[in-house]
C-alpha positions in Angstrom: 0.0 0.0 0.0 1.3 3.3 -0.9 1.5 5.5 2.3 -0.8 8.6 2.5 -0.8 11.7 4.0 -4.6 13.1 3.5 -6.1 16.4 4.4 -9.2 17.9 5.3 -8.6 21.0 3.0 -10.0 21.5 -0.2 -8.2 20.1 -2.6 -7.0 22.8 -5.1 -6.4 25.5 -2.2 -3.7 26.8 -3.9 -5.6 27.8 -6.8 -8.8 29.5 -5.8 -8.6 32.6 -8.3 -8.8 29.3 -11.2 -12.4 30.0 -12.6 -12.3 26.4 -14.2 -11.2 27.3 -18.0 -8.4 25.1 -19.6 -5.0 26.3 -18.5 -2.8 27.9 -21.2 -0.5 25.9 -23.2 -2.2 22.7 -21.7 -1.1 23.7 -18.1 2.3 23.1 -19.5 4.6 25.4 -18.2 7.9 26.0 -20.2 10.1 29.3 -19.3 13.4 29.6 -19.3 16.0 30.7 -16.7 16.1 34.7 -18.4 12.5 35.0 -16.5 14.2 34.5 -13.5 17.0 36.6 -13.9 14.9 39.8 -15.8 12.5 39.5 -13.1 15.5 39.9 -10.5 17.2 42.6 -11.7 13.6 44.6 -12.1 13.4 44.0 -8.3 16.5 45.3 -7.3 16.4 48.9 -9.9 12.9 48.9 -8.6 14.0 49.0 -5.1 17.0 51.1 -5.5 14.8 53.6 -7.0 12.4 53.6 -4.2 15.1 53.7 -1.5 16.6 56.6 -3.8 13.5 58.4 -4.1 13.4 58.4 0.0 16.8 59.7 0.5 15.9 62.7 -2.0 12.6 63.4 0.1 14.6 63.1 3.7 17.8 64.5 2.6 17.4 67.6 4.3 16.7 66.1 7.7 19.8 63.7 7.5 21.6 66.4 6.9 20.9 68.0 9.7 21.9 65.1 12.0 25.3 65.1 9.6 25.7 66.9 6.5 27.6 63.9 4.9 24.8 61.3 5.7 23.0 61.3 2.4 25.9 60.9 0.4 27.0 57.7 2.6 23.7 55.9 2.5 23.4 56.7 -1.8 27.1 55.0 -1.8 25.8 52.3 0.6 23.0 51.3 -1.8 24.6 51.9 -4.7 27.3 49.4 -3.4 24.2 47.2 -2.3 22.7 47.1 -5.7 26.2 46.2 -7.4 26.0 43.3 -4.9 22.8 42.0 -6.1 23.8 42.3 -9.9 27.0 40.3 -9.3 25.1 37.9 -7.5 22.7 37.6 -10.1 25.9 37.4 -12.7 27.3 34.8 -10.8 24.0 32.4 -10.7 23.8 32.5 -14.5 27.3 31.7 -14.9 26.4 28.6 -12.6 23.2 27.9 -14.4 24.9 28.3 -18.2 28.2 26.0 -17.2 26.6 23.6 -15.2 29.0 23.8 -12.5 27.8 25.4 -9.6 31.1 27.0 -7.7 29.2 29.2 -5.4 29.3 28.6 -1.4 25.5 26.6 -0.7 24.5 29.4 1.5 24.7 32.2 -1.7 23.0 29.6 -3.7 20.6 26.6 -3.8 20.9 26.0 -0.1 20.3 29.4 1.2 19.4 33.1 -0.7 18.1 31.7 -3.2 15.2 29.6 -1.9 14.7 32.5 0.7 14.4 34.5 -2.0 12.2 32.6 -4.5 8.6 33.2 -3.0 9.3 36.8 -2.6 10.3 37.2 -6.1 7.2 35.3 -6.5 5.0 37.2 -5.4 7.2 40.8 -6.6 6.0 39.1 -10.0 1.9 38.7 -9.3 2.0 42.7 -8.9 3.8 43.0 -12.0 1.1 41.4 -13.7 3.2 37.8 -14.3 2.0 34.3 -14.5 2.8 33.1 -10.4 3.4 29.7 -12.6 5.7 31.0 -15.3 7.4 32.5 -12.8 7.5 29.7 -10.3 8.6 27.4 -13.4 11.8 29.7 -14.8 12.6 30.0 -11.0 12.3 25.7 -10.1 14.5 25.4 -13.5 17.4 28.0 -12.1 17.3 26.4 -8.6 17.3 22.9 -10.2 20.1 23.7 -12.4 22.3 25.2 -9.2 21.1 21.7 -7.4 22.4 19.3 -10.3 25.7 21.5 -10.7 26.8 20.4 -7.0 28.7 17.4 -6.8 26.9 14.2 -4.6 28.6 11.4 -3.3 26.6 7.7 -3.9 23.5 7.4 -1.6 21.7 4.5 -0.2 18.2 4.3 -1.6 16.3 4.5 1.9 18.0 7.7 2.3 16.3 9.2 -0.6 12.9 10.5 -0.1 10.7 10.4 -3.4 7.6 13.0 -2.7 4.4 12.8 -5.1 1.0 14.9 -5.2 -1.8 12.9 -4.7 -3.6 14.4 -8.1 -1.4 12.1 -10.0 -3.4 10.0 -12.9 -3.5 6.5 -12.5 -0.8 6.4 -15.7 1.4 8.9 -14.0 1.2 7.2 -10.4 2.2 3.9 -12.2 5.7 5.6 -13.3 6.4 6.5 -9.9 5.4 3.3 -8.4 8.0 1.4 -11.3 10.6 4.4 -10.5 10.1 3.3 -7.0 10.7 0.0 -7.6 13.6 0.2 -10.1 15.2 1.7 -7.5 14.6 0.8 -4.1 13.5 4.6 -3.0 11.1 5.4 -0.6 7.4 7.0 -1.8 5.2 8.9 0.2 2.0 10.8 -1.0 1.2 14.1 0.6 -1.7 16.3 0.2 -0.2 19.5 1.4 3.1 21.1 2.3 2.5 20.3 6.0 2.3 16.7 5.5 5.2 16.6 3.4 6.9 18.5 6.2 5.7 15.9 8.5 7.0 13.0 6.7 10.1 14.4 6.0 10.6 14.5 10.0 9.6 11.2 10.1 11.3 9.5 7.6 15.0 11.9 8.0 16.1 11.1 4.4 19.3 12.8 3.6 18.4 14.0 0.2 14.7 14.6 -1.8 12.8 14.3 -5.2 9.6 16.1 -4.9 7.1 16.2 -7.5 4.5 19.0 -7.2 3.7 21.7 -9.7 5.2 25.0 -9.5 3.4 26.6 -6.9 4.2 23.7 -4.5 7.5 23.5 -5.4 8.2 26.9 -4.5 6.8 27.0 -1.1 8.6 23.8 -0.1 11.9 24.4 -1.6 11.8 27.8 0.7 10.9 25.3 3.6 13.4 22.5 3.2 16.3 23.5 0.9 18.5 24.9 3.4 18.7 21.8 5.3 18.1 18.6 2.4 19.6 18.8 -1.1 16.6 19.2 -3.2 15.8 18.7 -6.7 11.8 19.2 -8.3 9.7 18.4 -11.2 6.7 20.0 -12.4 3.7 18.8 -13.1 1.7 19.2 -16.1 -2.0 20.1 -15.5 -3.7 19.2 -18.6 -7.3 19.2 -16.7 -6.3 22.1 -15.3 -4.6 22.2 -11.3 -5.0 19.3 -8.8 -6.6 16.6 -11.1 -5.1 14.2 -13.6 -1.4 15.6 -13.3 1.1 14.2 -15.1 5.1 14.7 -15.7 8.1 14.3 -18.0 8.8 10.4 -16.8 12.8 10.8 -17.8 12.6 14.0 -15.7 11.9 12.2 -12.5 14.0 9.4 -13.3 17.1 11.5 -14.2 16.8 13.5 -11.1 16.3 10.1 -9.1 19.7 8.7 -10.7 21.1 12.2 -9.8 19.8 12.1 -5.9 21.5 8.3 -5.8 25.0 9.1 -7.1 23.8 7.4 -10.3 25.5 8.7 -13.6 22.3 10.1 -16.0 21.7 6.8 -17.9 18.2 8.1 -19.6 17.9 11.3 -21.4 16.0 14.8 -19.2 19.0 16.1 -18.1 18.2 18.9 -20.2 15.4 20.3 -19.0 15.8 20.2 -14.9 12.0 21.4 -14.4 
């Protein structure tokens, strides 16, 4: 039997604003890494400018408390927003190469999931898909994931994580996934669950399948402590019924998680 995690929630929660209407593209969601990073580097000019826009209006008071005040904080946050760009520089160099040199704390283990829902939600007030975002963003922190070199694992230390809005079909490749390689599966129904399980089961490392939303929220929660690695769903029936996946997505990131060298093709697409 396939152990269950259920909730008394709605199932869908995630998605109340979805009026029922086919999702676009099939509820396929392709973007690449240059959402992430445009995105990015809107939030930091935006924030410059509004922290710029301050110092002009209260100018006169710093001044008064000392006169060279306004000029220290314009060169703090001008040195601030440098920072950001070079960080931002040094993630796509990471993402292009494949070889992710960055300390874990300035990347997939630290700023960056702590920074992905914020981003997130910088996006929904620009007007952009919380999906396409959440896609462009999964396939950058993927990317950093993959590019960090992993010993060999044992398979009950791997933790395989599926929504339980799977079709039958798409259930059936986890289950011979599962099987193939001796990892653990657990279905949750919502983030809290999988939280739970994880604290039950301690595995050293995790494949979660969920779409983009999901993914987000529980790569914020869990990716400073676990390596990580996610793929997205497609919601062809639109969120949270019949879901299915890319089966040499999950299967490549499996292989990944266990030390495993690729052995089937996905390796490409990371999301």
């Amino acid at each position: 039997m396939l152990p269950q995690l259920q909730s008394d929630r709605r199932l869908g929660h995630e998605w109340g604003e979805w009026d029922g209407s086919p999702l676009p593209d099939g509820g396929l969601f392709e973007e690449p890494a240059a959402t992430f990073f445009r995105l990015a580097v809107i939030a930091g000019l935006a924030i410059a400018g509004s922290l710029a826009a301050l110092l002009w209006l209260t100018s006169p008071r710093l001044s008064l408390v000392w006169s060279a005040l306004p000029g220290f904080l314009a060169m703090v946050g001008g040195v601030l927003l440098i920072v950001w760009l070079a960080w931002l520089a040094a993630v796509a160099l990471a993402v292009r190469t494949g070889n992710n040199w960055l300390p874990p704390r300035l990347s997939e283990s630290g700023l960056l999931p702590l920074l992905m829902p914020k981003l997130q939600g910088f996006g929904a007030i620009l007007g952009m898909s919380r999906d396409r975002v959440g896609n462009s963003m999964i396939r950058v922190f993927n990317r950093l994931a993959a590019g960090r070199p992993l010993s060999a694992l044992d398979p009950a230390d791997l933790l395989l994580l599926v929504p339980r809005c799977l079709a039958k079909e798409s259930l059936q490749v986890v289950m011979d996934i599962s099987s193939r390689y001796g990892v653990a599966v657990y279905v949750a129904s919502r983030g809290r669950h999988a939280r739970e399980m994880i604290g039950l089961r301690r595995p050293r490392r995790i494949v979660a399948v969920a779409c983009e939303r999901d993914l987000v929220s529980g790569v914020h929660d869990v990716a400073n402590s676990l390596p990580v690695l996610g793929t997205t769903l497609q919601l062809s029936d639109g969120p949270c019924r019949n879901t299915s996946f890319v089966a040499s997505d999950l299967e490549w990131q499996v292989r990944r998680m266990l030390g495993l060298k690729s052995g089937v093709e996905g390796a490409g697409r990371l999301a």
